[in-house]
C-alpha positions in Angstrom: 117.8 131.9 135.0 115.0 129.6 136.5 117.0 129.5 140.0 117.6 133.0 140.3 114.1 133.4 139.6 113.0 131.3 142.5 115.8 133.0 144.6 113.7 136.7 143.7 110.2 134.9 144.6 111.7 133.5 147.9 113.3 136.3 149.1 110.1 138.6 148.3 107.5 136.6 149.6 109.7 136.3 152.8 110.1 140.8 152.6 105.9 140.7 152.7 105.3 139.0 155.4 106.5 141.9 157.8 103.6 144.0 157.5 103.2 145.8 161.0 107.1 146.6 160.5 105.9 148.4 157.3 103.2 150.5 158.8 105.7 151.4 161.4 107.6 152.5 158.7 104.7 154.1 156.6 104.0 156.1 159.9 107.4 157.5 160.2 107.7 158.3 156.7 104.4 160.2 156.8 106.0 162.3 159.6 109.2 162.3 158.6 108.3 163.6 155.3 106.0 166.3 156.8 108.6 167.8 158.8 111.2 168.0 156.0 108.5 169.5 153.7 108.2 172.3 156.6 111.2 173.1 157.7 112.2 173.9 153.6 108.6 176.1 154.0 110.4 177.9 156.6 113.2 178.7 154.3 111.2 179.2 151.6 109.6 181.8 153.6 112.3 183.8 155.0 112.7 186.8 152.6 115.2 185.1 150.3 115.1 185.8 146.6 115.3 182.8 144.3 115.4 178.8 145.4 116.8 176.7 142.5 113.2 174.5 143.1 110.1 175.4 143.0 107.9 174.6 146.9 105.8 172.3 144.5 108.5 170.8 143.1 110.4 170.3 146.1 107.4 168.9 147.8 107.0 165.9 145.3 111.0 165.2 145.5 110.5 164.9 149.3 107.2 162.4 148.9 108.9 160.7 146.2 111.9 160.1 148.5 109.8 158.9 151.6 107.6 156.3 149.2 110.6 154.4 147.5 112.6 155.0 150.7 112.7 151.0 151.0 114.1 151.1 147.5 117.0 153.8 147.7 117.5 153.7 151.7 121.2 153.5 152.0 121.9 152.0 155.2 120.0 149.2 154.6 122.2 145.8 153.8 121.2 142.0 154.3 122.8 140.9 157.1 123.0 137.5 155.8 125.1 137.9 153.4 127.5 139.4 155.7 126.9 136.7 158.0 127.8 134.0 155.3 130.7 135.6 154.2 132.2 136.2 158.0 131.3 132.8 159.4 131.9 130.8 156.9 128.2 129.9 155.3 129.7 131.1 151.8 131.0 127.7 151.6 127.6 126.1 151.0 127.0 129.2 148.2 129.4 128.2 146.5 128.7 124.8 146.3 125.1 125.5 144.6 125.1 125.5 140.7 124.4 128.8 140.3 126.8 131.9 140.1 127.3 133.8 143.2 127.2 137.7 142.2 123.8 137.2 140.2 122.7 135.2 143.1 123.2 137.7 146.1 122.0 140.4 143.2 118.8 139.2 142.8 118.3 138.8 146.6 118.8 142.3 147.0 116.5 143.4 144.7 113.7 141.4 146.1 114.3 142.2 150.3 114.6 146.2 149.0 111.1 145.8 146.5 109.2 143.6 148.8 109.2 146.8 151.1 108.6 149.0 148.5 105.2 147.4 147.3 104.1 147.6 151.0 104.9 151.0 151.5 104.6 153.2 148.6 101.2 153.0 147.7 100.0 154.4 151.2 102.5 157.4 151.4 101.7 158.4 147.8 98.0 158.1 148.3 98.1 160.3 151.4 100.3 162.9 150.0 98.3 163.3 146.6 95.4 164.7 148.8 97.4 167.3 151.2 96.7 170.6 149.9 98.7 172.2 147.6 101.6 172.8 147.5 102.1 170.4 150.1 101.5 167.4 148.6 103.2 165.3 145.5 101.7 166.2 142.2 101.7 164.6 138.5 104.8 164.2 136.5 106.0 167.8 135.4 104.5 166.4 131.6 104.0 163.3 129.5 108.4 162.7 128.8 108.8 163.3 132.5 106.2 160.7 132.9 107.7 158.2 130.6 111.7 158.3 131.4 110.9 158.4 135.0 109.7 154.6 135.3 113.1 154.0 133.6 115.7 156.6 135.4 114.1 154.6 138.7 114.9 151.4 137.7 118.8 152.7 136.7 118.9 154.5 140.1 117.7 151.2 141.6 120.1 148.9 139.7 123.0 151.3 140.2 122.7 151.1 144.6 122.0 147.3 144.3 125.1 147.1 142.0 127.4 149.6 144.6 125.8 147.7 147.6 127.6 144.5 146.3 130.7 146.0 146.5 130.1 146.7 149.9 129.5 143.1 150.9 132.5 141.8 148.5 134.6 143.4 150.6 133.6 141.4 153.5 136.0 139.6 152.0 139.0 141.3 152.8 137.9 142.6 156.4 137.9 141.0 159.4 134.6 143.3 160.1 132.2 144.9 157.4 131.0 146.9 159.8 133.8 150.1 159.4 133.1 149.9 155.6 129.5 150.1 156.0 129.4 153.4 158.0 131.2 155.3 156.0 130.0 153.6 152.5 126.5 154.5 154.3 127.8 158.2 155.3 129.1 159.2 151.8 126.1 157.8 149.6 123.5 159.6 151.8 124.9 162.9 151.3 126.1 162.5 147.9 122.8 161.0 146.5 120.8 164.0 147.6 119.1 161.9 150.3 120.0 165.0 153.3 119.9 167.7 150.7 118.5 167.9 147.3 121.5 168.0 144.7 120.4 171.6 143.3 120.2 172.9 146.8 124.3 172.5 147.2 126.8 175.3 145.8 127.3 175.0 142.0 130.8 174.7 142.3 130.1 171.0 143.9 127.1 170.3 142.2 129.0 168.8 138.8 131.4 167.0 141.4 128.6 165.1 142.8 126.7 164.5 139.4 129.6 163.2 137.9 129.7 160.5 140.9 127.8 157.2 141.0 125.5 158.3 143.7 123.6 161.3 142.2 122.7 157.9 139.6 120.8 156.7 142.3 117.5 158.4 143.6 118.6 161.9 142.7 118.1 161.8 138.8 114.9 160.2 138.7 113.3 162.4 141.3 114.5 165.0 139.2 113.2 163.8 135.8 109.8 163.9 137.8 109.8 167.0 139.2 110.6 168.1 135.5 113.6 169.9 137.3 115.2 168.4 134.3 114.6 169.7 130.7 114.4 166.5 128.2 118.2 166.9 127.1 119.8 167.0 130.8 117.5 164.2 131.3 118.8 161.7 128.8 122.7 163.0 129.5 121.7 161.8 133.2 120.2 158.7 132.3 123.1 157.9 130.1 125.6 158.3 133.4 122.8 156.3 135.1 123.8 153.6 132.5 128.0 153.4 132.4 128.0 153.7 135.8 125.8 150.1 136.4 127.8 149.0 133.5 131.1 150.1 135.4 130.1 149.0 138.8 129.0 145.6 137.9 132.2 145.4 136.0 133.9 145.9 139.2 131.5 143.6 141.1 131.8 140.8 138.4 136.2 141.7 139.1 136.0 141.7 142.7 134.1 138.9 143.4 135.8 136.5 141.2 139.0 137.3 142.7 137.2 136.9 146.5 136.2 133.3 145.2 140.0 132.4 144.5 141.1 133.8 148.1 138.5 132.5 150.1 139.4 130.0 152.9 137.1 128.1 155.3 138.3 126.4 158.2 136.9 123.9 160.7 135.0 120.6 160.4 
C-alpha cells in the first residue's frame, strides 16, 4: 500500500504545479458555464409548459459540472500510459514490485484530483454569489447533502475504473487513438455531460441509467439538486456500486491476460 501511496502523492504534486493552465481552465469554465446556463434560460423562456428541472435546479447541475469538470472530463487520459504501453516502457512497469492495474489506478486518480483542488473552489465561489437563479445553491436538504459526498466518489471511481479499460486495450491495438474517440464520444452523451439525463425522452432515459455512464457525474449531480427523492437515490447509488465492482472485475480480467500476451522487442 505504501508505494501506491507515494505513486498518488507524486503524481498529485506533479497535477499542482500547472497553475496558469488551471486558471485558463477556471476562465473557460466560468464562460462556458454561463453560456450553457443561458441558452437553457432561452428555452426555459419560450412559452413551453413543464421542464422535468426546475431553472434553479438546473443551474446548480450546470456549476456542479463545470467545478469537478477536471474530475469527470471524459476526454481526458494520461498519455503516458499510452505511451508506455505502445513503445514499450511497460516493460520497466512490470519489472517494479508492485501490481500494475492498482498502480496506473492510483495515478489516475491523482492527475484528475490535482485539477480538481485547483479548480473547483474558484468556480463554486463565483457562482454562489450570481443572482438567483443563476447561480449554484445548497444541497436540496440535509440527505442530499450527505449521500452526495459519497455518489461523487462512486461516479469518480466508476470513470477512473472504465478509463482503464480504455488504456488496457492499448494492448490489442496497434493505435489507442480510434478507441479513444469513440469511448470519448459515447460516455459524454451518455453520462449527461451534453444534456442532462432527465432532459432526454423517457423511453431512453432507463436505457441510459441502466448503463455505466449515467454512474458517473449524472447521479451525484442529481442527488444534489434533490432531483432525486431519497429512495431513487440509494437504487442509483447501488448501480453506482456493481458497476465499479463489475468494471474493475473486467479491468482486473483484462489486464491480467494483456500481461501474458505482452511482447517487447529490441535491445
Amino acid at each position: 500500500m505504501k508505494q501506491y501511496l507515494s505513486f498518488f502523492r507524486i503524481r498529485f504534486l506533479a497535477g499542482l504545479q500547472y497553475r496558469a493552465a488551471a486558471w485558463a481552465g477556471i476562465a473557460t469554465q466560468y464562460a462556458w458555464g454561463g453560456l450553457t446556463i443561458l441558452l437553457f434560460r432561452a428555452f426555459y423562456q419560450s412559452g413551453a409548459n413543464s421542464f422535468p428541472m426546475e431553472f434553479r435546479a438546473l443551474s446548480s447541475y450546470v456549476w456542479l459540472q463545470q467545478a469537478f469538470l477536471a474530475m469527470f472530463m471524459t476526454w481526458f487520459y494520461d498519455n503516458d500510459i499510452f505511451d508506455s504501453i505502445t513503445g514499450g516502457g511497460v516493460a520497466y512497469e512490470l519489472c517494479r514490485p508492485c501490481d500494475l492495474y492498482t498502480m496506473w489506478f492510483v495515478k489516475n486518480m491523482a492527475i484528475r484530483l490535482s485539477r480538481v483542488v485547483l479548480r473547483c473552489v474558484p468556480v463554486l465561489a463565483v457562482a454562489a454569489v450570481l443572482p438567483a437563479p443563476y447561480g449554484v445553491s445548497l444541497p436540496a436538504d440535509g440527505i442530499a447533502a450527505l449521500l452526495f459526498p459519497i455518489s461523487l466518489l462512486l461516479g469518480f471511481l466508476v470513470l477512473i475504473a472504465f478509463s482503464m479499460l480504455i488504456y488496457l486495450s492499448a494492448f490489442y491495438t496497434l493505435s489507442p487513438m480510434g478507441i479513444r474517440i469513440l469511448a470519448t464520444s459515447v460516455m459524454e452523451f451518455f453520462c449527461g455531460a451534453l444534456v442532462p439525463i432527465p432532459f432526454l425522452p423517457e423511453w431512453l432515459q432507463p436505457v441510459m441509467y441502466a448503463l455505466p455512464f449515467a454512474s458517473m457525474q449524472n447521479t451525484p449531480f442529481l442527488i444534489y439538486t434533490g432531483h432525486l427523492s431519497r429512495t431513487v437515490a440509494l437504487e442509483r447509488m447501488g448501480l453506482q456500486l456493481l458497476w465499479l465492482l463489475l468494471l474493475l472485475a473486467a479491468g482486473r480480467l483484462l489486464v491480467n491476460d494483456a500481461q501474458k500476451r505482452v511482447t517487447v522487442q529490441g535491445g
